[in-house]
mmCIF file of the N, C-alpha and C atoms, coordinates in Angstrom:
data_MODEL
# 
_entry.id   MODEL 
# 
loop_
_atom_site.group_PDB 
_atom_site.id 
_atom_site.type_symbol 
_atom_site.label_atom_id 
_atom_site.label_alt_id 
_atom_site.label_comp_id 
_atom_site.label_asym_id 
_atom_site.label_entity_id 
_atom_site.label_seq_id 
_atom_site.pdbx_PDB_ins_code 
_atom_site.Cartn_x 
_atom_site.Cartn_y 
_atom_site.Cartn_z 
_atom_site.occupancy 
_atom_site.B_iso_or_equiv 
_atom_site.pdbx_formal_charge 
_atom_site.auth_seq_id 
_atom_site.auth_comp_id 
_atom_site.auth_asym_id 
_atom_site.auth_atom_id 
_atom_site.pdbx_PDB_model_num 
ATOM 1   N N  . UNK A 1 1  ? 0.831   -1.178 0.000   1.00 0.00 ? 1  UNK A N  1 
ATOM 2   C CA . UNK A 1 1  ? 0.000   0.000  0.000   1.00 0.00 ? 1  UNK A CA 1 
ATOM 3   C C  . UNK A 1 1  ? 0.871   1.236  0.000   1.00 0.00 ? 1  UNK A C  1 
ATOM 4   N N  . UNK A 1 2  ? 0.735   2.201  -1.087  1.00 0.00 ? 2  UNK A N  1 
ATOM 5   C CA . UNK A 1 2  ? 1.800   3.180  -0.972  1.00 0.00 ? 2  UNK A CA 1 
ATOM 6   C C  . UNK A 1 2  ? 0.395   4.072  -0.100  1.00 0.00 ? 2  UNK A C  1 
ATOM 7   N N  . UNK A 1 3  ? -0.160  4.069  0.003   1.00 0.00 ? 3  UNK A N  1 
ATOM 8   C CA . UNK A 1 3  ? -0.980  5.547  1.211   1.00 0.00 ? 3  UNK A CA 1 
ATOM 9   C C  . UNK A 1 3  ? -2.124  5.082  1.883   1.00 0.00 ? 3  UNK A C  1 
ATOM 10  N N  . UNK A 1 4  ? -1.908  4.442  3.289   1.00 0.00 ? 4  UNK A N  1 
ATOM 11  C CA . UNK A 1 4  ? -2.909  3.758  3.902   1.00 0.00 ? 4  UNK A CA 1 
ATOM 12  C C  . UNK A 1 4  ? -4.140  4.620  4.107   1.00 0.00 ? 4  UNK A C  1 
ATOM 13  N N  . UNK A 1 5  ? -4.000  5.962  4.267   1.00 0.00 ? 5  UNK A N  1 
ATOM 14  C CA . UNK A 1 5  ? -4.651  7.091  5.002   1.00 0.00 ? 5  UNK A CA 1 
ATOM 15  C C  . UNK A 1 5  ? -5.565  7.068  3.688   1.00 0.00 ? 5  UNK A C  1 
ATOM 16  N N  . UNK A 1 6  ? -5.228  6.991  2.556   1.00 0.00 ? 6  UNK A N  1 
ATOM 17  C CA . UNK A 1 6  ? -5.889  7.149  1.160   1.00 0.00 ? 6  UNK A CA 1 
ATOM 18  C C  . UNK A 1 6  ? -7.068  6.162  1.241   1.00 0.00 ? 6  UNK A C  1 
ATOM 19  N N  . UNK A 1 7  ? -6.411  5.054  1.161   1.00 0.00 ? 7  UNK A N  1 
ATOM 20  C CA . UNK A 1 7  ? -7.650  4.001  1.413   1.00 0.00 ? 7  UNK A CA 1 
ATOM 21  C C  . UNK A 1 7  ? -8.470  4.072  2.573   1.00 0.00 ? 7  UNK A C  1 
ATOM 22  N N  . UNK A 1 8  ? -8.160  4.192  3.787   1.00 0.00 ? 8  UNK A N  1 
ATOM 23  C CA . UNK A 1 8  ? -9.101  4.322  4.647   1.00 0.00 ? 8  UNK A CA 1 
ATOM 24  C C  . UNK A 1 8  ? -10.077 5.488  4.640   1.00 0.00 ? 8  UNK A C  1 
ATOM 25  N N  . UNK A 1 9  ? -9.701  6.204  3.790   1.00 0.00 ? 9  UNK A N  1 
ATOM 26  C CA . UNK A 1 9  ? -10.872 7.980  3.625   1.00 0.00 ? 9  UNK A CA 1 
ATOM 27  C C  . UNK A 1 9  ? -11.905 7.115  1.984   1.00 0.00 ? 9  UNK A C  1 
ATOM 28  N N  . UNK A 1 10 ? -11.244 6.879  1.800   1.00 0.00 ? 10 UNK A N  1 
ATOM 29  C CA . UNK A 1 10 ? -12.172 6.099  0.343   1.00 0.00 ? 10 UNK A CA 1 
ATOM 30  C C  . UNK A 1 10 ? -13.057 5.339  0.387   1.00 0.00 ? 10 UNK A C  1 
ATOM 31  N N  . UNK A 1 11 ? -12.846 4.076  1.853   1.00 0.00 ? 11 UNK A N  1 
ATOM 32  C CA . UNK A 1 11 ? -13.527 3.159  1.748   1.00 0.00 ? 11 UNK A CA 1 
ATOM 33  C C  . UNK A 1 11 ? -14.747 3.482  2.533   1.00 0.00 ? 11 UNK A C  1 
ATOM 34  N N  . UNK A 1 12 ? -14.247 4.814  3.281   1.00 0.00 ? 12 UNK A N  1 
ATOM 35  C CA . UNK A 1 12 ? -15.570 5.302  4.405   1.00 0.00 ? 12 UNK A CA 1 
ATOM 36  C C  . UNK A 1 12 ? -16.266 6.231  3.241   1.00 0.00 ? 12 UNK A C  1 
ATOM 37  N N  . UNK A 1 13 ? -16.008 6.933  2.636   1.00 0.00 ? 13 UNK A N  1 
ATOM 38  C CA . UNK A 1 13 ? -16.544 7.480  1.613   1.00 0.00 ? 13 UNK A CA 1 
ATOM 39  C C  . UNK A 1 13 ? -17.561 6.517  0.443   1.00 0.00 ? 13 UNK A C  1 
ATOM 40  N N  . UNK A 1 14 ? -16.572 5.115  0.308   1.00 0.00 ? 14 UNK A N  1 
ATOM 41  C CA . UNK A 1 14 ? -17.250 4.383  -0.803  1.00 0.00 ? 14 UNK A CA 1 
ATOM 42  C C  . UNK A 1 14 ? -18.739 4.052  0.287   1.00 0.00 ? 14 UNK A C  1 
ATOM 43  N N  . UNK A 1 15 ? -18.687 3.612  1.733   1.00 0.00 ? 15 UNK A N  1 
ATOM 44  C CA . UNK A 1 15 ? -19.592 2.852  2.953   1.00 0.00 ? 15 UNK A CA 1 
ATOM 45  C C  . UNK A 1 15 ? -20.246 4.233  2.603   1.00 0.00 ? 15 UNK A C  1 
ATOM 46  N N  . UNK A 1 16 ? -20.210 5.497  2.540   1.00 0.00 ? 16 UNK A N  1 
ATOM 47  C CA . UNK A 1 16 ? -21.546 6.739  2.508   1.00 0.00 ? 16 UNK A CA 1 
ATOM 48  C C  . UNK A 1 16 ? -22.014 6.475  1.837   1.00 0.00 ? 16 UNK A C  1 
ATOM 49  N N  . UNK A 1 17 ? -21.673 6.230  0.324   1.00 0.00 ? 17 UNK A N  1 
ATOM 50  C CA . UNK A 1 17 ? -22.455 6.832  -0.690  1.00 0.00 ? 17 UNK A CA 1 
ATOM 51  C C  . UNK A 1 17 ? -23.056 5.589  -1.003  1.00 0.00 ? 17 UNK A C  1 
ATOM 52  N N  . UNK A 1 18 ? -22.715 4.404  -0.310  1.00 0.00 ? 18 UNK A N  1 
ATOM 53  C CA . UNK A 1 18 ? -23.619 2.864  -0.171  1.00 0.00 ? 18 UNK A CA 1 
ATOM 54  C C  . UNK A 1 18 ? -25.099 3.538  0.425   1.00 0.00 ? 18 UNK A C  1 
ATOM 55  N N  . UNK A 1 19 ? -24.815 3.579  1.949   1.00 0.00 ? 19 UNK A N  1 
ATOM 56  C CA . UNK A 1 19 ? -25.484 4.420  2.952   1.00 0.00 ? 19 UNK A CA 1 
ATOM 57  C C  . UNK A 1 19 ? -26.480 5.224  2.191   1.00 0.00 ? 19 UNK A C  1 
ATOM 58  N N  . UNK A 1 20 ? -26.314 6.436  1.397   1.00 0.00 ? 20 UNK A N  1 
ATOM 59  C CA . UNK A 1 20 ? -26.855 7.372  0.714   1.00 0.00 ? 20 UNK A CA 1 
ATOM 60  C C  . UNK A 1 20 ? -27.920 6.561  -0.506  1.00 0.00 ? 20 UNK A C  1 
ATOM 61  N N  . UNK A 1 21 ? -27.510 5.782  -0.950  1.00 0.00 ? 21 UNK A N  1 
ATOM 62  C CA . UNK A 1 21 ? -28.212 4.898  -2.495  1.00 0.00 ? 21 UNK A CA 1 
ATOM 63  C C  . UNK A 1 21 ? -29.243 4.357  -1.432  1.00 0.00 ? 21 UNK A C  1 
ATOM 64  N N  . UNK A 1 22 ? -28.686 3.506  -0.584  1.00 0.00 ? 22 UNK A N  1 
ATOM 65  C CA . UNK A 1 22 ? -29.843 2.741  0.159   1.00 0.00 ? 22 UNK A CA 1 
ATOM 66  C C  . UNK A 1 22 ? -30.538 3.634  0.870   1.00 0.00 ? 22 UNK A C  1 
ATOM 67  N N  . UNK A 1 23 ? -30.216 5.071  1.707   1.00 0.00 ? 23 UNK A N  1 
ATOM 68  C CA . UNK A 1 23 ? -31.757 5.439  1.881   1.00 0.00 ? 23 UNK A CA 1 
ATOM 69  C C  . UNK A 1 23 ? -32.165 6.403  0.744   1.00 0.00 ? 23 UNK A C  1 
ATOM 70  N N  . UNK A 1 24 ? -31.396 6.545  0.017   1.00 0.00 ? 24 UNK A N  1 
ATOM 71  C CA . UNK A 1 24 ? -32.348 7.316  -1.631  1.00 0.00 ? 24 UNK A CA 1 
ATOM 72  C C  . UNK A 1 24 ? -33.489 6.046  -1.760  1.00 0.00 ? 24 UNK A C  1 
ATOM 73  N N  . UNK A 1 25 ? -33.610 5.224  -2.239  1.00 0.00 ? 25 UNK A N  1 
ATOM 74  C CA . UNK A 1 25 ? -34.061 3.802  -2.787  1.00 0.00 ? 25 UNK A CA 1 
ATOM 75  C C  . UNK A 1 25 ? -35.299 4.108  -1.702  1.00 0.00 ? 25 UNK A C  1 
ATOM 76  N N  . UNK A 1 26 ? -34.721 3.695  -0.349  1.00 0.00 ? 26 UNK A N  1 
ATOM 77  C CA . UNK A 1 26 ? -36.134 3.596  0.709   1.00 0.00 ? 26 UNK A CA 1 
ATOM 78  C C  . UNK A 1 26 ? -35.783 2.467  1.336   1.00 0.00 ? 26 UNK A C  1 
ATOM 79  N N  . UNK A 1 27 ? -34.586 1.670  1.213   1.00 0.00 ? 27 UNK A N  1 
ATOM 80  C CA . UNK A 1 27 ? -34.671 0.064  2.165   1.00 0.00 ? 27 UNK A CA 1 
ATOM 81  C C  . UNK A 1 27 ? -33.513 0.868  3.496   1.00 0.00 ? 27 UNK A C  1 
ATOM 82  N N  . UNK A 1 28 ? -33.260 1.589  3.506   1.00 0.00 ? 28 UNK A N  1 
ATOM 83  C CA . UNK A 1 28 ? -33.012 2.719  4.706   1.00 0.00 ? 28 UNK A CA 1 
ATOM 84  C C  . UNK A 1 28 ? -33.821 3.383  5.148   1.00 0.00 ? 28 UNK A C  1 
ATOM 85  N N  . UNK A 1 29 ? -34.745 3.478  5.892   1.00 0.00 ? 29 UNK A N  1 
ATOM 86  C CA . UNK A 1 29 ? -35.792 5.058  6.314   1.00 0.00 ? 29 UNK A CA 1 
ATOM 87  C C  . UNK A 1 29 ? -35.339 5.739  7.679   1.00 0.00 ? 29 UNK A C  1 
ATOM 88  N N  . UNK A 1 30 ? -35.705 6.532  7.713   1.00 0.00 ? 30 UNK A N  1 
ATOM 89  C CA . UNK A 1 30 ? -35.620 7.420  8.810   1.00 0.00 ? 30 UNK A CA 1 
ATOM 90  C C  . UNK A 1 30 ? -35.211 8.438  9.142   1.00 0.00 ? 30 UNK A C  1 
ATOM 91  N N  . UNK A 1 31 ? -34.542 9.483  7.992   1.00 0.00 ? 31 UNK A N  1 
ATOM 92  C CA . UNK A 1 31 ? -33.808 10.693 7.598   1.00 0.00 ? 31 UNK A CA 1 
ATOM 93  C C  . UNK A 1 31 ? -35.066 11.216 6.629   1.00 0.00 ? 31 UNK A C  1 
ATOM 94  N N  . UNK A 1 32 ? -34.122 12.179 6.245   1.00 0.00 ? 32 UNK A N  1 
ATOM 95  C CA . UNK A 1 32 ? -34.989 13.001 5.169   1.00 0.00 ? 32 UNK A CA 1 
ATOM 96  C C  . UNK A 1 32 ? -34.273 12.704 4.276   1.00 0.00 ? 32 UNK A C  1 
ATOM 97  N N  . UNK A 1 33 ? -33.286 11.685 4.020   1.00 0.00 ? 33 UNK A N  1 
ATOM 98  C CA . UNK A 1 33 ? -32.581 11.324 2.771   1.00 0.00 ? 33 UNK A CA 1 
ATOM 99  C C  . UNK A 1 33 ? -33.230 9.938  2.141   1.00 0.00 ? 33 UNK A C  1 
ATOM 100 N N  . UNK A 1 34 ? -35.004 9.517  3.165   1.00 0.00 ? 34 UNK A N  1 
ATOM 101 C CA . UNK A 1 34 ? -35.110 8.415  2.856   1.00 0.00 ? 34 UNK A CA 1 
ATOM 102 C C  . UNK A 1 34 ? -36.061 9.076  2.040   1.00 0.00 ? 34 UNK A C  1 
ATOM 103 N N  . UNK A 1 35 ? -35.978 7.639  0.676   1.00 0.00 ? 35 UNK A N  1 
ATOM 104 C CA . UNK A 1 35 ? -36.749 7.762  -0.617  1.00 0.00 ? 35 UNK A CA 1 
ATOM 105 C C  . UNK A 1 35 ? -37.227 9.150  -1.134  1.00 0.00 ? 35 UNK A C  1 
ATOM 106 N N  . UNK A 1 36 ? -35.709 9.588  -1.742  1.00 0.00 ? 36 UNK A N  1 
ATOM 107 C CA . UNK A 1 36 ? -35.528 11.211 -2.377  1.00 0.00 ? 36 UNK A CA 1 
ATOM 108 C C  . UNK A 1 36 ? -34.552 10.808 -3.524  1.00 0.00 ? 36 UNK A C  1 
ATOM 109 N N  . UNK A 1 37 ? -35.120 11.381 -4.760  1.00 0.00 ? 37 UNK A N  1 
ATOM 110 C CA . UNK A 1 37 ? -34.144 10.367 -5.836  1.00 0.00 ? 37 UNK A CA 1 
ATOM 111 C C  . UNK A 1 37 ? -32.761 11.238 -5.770  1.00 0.00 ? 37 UNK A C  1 
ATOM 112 N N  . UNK A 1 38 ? -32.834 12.370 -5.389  1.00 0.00 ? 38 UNK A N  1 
ATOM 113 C CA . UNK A 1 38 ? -31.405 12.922 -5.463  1.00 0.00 ? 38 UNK A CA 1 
ATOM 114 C C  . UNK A 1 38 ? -30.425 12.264 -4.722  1.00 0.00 ? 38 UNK A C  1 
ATOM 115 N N  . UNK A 1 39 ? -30.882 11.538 -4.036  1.00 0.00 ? 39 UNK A N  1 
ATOM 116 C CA . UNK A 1 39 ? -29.802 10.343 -3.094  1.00 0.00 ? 39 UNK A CA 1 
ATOM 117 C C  . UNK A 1 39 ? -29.765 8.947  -3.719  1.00 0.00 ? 39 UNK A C  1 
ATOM 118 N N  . UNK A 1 40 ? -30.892 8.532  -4.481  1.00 0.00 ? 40 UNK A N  1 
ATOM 119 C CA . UNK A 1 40 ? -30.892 7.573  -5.126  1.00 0.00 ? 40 UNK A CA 1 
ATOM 120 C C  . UNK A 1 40 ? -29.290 7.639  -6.110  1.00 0.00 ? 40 UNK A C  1 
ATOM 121 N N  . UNK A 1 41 ? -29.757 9.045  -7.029  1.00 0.00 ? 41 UNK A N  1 
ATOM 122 C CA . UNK A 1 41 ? -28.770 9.477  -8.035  1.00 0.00 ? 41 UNK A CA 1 
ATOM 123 C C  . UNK A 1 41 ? -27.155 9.596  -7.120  1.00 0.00 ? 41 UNK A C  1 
ATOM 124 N N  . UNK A 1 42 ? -27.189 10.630 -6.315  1.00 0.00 ? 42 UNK A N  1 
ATOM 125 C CA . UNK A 1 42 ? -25.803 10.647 -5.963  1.00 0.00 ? 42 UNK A CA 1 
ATOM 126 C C  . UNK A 1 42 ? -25.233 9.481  -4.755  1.00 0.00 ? 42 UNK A C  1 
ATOM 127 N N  . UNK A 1 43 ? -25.745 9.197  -4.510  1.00 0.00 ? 43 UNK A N  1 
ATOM 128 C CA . UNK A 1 43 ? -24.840 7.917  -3.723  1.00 0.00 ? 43 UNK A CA 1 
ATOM 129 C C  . UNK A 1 43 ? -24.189 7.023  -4.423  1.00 0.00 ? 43 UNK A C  1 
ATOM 130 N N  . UNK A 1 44 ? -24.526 6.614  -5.541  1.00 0.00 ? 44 UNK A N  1 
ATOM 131 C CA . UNK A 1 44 ? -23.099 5.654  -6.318  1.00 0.00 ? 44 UNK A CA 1 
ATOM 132 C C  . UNK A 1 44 ? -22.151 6.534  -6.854  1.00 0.00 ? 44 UNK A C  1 
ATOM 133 N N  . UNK A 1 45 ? -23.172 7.850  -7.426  1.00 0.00 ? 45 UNK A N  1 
ATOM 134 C CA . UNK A 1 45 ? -21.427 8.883  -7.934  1.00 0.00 ? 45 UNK A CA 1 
ATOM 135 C C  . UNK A 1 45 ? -20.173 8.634  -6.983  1.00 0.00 ? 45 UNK A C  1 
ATOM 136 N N  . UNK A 1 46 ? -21.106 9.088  -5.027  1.00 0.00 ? 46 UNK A N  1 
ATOM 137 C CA . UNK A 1 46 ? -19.993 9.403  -4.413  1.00 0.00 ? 46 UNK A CA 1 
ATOM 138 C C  . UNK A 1 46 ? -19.899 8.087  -4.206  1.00 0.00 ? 46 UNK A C  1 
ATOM 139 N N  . UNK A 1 47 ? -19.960 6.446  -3.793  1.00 0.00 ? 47 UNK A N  1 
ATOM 140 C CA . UNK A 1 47 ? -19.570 5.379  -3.955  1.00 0.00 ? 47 UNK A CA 1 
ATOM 141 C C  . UNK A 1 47 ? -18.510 5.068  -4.648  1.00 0.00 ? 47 UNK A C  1 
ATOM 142 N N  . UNK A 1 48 ? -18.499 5.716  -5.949  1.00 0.00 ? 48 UNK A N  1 
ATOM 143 C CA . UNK A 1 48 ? -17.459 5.110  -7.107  1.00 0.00 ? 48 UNK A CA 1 
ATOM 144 C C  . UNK A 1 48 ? -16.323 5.960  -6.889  1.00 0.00 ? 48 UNK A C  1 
ATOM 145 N N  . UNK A 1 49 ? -16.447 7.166  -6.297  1.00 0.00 ? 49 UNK A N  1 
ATOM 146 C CA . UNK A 1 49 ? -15.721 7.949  -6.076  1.00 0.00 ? 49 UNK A CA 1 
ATOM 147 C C  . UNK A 1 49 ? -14.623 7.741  -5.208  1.00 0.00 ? 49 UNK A C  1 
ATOM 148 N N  . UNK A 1 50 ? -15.092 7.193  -4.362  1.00 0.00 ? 50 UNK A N  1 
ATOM 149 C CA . UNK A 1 50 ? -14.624 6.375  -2.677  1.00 0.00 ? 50 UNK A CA 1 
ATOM 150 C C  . UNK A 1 50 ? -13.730 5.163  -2.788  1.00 0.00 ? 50 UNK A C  1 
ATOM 151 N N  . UNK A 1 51 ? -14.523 4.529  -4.224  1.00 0.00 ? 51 UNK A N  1 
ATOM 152 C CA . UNK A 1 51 ? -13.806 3.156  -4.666  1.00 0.00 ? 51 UNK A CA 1 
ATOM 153 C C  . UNK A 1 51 ? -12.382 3.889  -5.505  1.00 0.00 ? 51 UNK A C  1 
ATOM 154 N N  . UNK A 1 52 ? -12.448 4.816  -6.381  1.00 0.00 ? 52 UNK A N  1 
ATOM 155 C CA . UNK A 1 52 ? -11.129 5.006  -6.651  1.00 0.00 ? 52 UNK A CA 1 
ATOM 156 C C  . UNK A 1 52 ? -10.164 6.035  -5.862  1.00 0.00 ? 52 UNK A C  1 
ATOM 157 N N  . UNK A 1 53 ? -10.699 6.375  -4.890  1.00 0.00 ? 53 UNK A N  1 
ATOM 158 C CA . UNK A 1 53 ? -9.452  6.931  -4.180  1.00 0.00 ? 53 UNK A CA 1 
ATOM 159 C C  . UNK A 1 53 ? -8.957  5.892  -3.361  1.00 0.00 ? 53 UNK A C  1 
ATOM 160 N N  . UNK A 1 54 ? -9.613  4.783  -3.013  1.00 0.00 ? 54 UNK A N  1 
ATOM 161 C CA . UNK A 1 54 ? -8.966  4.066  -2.468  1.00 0.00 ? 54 UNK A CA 1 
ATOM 162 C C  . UNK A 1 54 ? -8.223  3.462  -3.141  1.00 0.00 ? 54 UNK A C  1 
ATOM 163 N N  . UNK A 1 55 ? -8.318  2.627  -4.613  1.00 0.00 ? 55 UNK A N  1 
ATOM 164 C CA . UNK A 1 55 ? -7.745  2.261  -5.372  1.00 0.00 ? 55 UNK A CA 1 
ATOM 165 C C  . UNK A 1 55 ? -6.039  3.164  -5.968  1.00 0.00 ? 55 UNK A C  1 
ATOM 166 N N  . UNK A 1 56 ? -6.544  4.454  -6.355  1.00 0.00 ? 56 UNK A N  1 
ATOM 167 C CA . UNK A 1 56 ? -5.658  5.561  -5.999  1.00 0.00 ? 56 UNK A CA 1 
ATOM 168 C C  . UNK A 1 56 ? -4.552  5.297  -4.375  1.00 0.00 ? 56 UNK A C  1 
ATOM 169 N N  . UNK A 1 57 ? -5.106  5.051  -3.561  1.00 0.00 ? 57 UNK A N  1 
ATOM 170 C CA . UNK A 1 57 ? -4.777  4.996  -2.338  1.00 0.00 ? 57 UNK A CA 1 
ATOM 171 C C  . UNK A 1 57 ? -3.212  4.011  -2.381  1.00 0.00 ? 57 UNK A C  1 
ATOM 172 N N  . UNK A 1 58 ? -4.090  2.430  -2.570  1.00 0.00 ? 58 UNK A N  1 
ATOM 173 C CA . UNK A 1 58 ? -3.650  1.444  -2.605  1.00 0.00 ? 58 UNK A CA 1 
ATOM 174 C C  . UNK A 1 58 ? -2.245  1.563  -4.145  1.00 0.00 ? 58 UNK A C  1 
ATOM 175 N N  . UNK A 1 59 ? -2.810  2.437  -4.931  1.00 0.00 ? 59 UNK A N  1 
ATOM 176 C CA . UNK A 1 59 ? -1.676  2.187  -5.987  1.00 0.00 ? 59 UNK A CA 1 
ATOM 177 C C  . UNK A 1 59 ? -1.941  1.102  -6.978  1.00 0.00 ? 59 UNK A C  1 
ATOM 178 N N  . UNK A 1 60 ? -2.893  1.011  -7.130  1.00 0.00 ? 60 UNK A N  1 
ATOM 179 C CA . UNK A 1 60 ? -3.462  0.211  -8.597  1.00 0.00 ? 60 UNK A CA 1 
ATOM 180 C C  . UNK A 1 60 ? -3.903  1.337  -9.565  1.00 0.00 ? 60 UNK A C  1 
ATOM 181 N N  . UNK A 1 61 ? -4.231  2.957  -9.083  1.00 0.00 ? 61 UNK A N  1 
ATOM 182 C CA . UNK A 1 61 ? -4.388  3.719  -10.315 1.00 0.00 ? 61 UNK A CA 1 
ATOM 183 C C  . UNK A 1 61 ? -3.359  4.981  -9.936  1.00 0.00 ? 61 UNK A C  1 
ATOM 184 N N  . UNK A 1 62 ? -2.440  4.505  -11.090 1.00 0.00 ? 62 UNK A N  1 
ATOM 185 C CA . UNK A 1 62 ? -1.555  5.894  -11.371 1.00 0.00 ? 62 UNK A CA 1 
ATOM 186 C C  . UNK A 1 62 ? -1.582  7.025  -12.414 1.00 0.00 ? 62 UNK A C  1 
ATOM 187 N N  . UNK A 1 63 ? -1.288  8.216  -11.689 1.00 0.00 ? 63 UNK A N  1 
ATOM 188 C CA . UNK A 1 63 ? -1.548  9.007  -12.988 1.00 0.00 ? 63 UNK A CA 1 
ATOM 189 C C  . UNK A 1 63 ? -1.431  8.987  -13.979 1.00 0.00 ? 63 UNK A C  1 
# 
């Protein structure tokens, strides 16, 4: 792992925007983020986002 700190901010980031899809969707309730498609929509953006900084992190994507 060339940047542990990288991956560990990514993978909590990739776990939000999990978090975020599932209460966009509605199989999460109890916020005001439950079943609102703008969370539906952005929770995998920031998911995928999370997945490559960690990847970034780890050093499987170089500039």
């Amino acid at each position: 792992m060339k940047n542990p700190i990288l991956v560990v901010v990514g993978v909590i980031v990739a776990l939000a925007g999990l978090l975020f899809f599932l209460q966009g969707i509605g199989v999460v309730s109890g916020s005001g983020m439950s079943n609102t498609t703008t969370w539906s929509i952005l929770g995998p953006i920031i998911a995928i986002v999370g997945v490559l900084v960690a990847l970034r992190g780890s050093g499987r994507i170089r500039r």
